[in-house]
N, C-alpha and C positions, 0 to 999 in steps of 0.2 A: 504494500500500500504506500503511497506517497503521501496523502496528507499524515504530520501530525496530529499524533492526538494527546493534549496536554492532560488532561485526567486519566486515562490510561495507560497500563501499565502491566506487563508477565512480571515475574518471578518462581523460578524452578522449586525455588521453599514455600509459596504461600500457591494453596489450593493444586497443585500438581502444575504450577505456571498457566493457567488458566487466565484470560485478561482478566483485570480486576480495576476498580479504582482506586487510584495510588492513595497510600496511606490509608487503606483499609482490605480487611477481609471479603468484601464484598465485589463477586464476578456480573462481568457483563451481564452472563447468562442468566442471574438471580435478578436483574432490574428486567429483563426482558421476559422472564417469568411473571412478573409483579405486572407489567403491559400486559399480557396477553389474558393474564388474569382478572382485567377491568380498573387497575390501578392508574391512575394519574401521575404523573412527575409530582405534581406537589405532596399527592397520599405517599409518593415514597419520599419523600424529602421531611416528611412528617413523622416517620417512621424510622428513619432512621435519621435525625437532626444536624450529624456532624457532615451528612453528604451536602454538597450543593446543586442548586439545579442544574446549572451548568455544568454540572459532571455527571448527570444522568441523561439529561438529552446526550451527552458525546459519547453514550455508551451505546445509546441507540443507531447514532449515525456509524460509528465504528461497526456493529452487526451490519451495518447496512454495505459498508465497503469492503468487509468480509463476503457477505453475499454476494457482491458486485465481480468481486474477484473469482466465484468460487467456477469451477466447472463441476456440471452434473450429470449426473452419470444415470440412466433408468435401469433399473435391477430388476429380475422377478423374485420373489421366493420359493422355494420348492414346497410343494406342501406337502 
């Protein structure tokens, strides 16, 4: 990815390097749980008090340039 993203942040010690936002335990993945779960930026910033908005929208946009980058692949299952 080319852009920066100043609230995020891997580490291979915190969450198995999972992106997170820096200076805390909390992964992209767990704000984009809390999205898709009917939560609002502000209900998570509510919940958790020491995040700021600004680091939760860029957690969104980060999933979004992941996606942007990703190739996919259609699989069947065997049953």
């Amino acid at each position: 990815m080319k852009k920066q993203f100043e609230h995020i942040t891997t580490d291979s010690e915190i969450l198995g390097g999972k992106p997170i936002i820096k200076g805390t335990r909390i992964s992209v993945e767990l704000i984009l749980e809390w999205i898709a779960n009917g939560s609002s930026v502000e209900e998570i910033v509510q919940e958790f008090p020491h995040l700021k908005m600004e680091a939760v929208r860029e957690a969104v946009l980060f999933a979004a340039a992941l996606s942007n980058n990703a190739t996919f692949i259609d699989i069947e299952l065997a049953a």
